[in-house]
N, C-alpha and C positions, 0 to 999 in steps of 0.2 A: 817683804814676804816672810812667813813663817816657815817651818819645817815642812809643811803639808803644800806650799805654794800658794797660801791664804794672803790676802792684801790686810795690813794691819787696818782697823778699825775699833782706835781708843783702849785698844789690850781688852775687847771682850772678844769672848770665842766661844764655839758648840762645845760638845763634849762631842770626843772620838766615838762611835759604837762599830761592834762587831756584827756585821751583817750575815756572815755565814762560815763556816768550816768546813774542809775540804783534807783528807788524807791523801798527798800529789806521791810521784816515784820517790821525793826525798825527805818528806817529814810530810807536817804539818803545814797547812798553807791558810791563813784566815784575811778574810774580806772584810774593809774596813769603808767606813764610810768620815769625811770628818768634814764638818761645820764652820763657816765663820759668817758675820753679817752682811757680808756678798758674796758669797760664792760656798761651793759644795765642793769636795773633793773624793774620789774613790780611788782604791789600789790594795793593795796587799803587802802582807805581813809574813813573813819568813821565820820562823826560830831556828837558827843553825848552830848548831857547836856554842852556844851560850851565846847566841848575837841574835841579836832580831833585824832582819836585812827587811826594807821596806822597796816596795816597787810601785811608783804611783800614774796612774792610769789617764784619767782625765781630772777636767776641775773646771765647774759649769758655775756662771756669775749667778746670781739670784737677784732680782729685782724687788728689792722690799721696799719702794716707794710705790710700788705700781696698783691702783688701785681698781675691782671690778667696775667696768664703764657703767654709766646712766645714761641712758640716752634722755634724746627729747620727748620720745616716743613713750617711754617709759613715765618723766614727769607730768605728762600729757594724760596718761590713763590714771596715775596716782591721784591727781587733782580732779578725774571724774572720779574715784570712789571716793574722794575728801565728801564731793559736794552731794552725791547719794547720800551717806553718811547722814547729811543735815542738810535738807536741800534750801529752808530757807534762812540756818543761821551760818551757812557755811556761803551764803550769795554775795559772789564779787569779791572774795579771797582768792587768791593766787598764790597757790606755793610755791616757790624757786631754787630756796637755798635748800641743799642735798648733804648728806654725810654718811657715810657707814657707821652702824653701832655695831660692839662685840654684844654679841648674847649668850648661846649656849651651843653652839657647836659650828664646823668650818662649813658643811655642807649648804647650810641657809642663809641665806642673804638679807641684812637687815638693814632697811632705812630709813634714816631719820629725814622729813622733809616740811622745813616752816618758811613762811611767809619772809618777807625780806626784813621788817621790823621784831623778825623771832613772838610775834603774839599766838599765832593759829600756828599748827603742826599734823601732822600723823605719823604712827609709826607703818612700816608697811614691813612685809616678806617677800622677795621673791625668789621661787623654789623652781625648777623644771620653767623656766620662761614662762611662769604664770606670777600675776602682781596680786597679791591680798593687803588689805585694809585692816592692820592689828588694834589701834587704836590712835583717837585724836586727843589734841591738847587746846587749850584757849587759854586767854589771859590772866586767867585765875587761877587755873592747875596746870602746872606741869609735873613732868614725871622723872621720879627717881631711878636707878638702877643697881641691882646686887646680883650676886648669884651665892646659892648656899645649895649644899646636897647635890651638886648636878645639874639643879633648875635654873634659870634666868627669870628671874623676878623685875615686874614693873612696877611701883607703887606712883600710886595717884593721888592726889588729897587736895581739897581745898575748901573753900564756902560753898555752905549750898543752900543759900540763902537766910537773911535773919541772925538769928545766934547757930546756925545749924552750921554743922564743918562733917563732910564725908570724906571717907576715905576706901580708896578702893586698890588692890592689890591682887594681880594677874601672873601666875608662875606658867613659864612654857619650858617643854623640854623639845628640843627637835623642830621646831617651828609649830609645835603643837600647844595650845592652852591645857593645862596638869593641875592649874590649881585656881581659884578665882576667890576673894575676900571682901567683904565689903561690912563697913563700920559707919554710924550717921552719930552723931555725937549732938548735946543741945546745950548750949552754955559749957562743957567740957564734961559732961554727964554722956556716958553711954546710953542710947538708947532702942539700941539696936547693933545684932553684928552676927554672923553666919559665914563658914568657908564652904566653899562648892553646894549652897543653899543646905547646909545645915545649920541649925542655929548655934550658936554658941555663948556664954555666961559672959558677963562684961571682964569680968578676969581672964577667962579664955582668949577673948579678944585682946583685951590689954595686952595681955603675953603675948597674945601673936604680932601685934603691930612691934612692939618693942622688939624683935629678932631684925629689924629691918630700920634701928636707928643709925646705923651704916653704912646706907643704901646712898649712893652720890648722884648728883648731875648729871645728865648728858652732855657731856661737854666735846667739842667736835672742831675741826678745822673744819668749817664750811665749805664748799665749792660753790662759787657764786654762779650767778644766772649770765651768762655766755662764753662760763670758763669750763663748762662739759663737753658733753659729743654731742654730736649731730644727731 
């Protein structure tokens, strides 16, 4: 245990902050919150005659394994909007494997859900117990991920048939689409590229696609197919 009643974990820890001040009958009295990777602790801070007398209050564990449930019910409607999506290239796909992606903020719920050999995918949202359809993947394009300025970026690229390679790049903020890109290249020649259907110069685009040579995997512990909920 620490000073604060924290259970050690590898010597990392929050930072203490001060939640509020308070002028009591004998000074100054300040309200303290402090952090470790299980648990939270609250209590107070005293300044007395050059001592800080601390008084600690409770200290609540925190489950940081614990992950929002999927049900079945939920994979169930993901895989009708898959096969909306593309009703007859998406026939006789079954997605199973599920994982949370980080994107752009705690409120929205983001999931990654492919096929048990990882070829077919979609990404989904779910916001107020409604399920939306952000975008799908196939065996030729999968999708990148960054975040710059705030946004949550998905970049997309692959063949698109012949000597032709598209590239297409989706910025959300809030579970909301902010920004959309799309680039068709032939032989490695620009021949086309506009962000949120404006056009834009093959150098415009170059530049833009290059802010995004940083952009990683989706990479995930999967939750296999009968290790979710009901």
């Amino acid at each position: 245990m620490d000073d604060f009643g924290h259970l050690r974990d590898g010597g990392e820890y929050i930072p203490s902050y001060l939640i509020a001040a308070f002028e009591g009958s004998k000074g100054l009295e300040l309200c303290y919150e402090h952090g470790a990777p299980e648990s939270i602790t609250v209590g107070m801070l005293f300044p007395r005659n050059d001592k800080l007398e601390e008084q600690m209050y409770e200290g609540y564990h925190v489950m940081i394994d614990e992950e929002m449930p999927v049900w079945k019910k939920d994979i169930a409607e993901m895989n009708k909007l898959f096969l909306q999506k593309d009703p007859s290239g998406h026939k006789g796909i079954k997605l199973t494997k599920w994982a949370h992606i980080w994107m752009d903020d705690y409120e929205t719920e983001w999931i990654h859900l492919m096929d048990k050999d990882e070829q077919y995918g979609g990404i989904f949202v779910r916001k107020n117990g409604k399920i939306q359809l952000m975008q799908v993947e196939n065996p030729k394009r999968k999708f990148l991920k960054m975040e710059a300025n705030g946004i949550a970026y998905l970049k997309y690229a692959g063949p698109a048939g012949g000597p032709t390679w598209a590239t297409e790049i989706y910025g959300y903020k809030s579970g909301k689409q902010v920004e959309h890109f799309e680039m068709l290249e032939v032989e490695g020649e620009i021949d086309g590229c506009g962000l949120n259907d404006k056009e834009m110069t093959p150098e415009q685009g170059r530049a833009y696609v290059n802010k995004f040579a940083d952009a990683q995997p989706l990479n995930q512990s999967w939750t296999e197919p009968g290790a979710g909920q009901e």
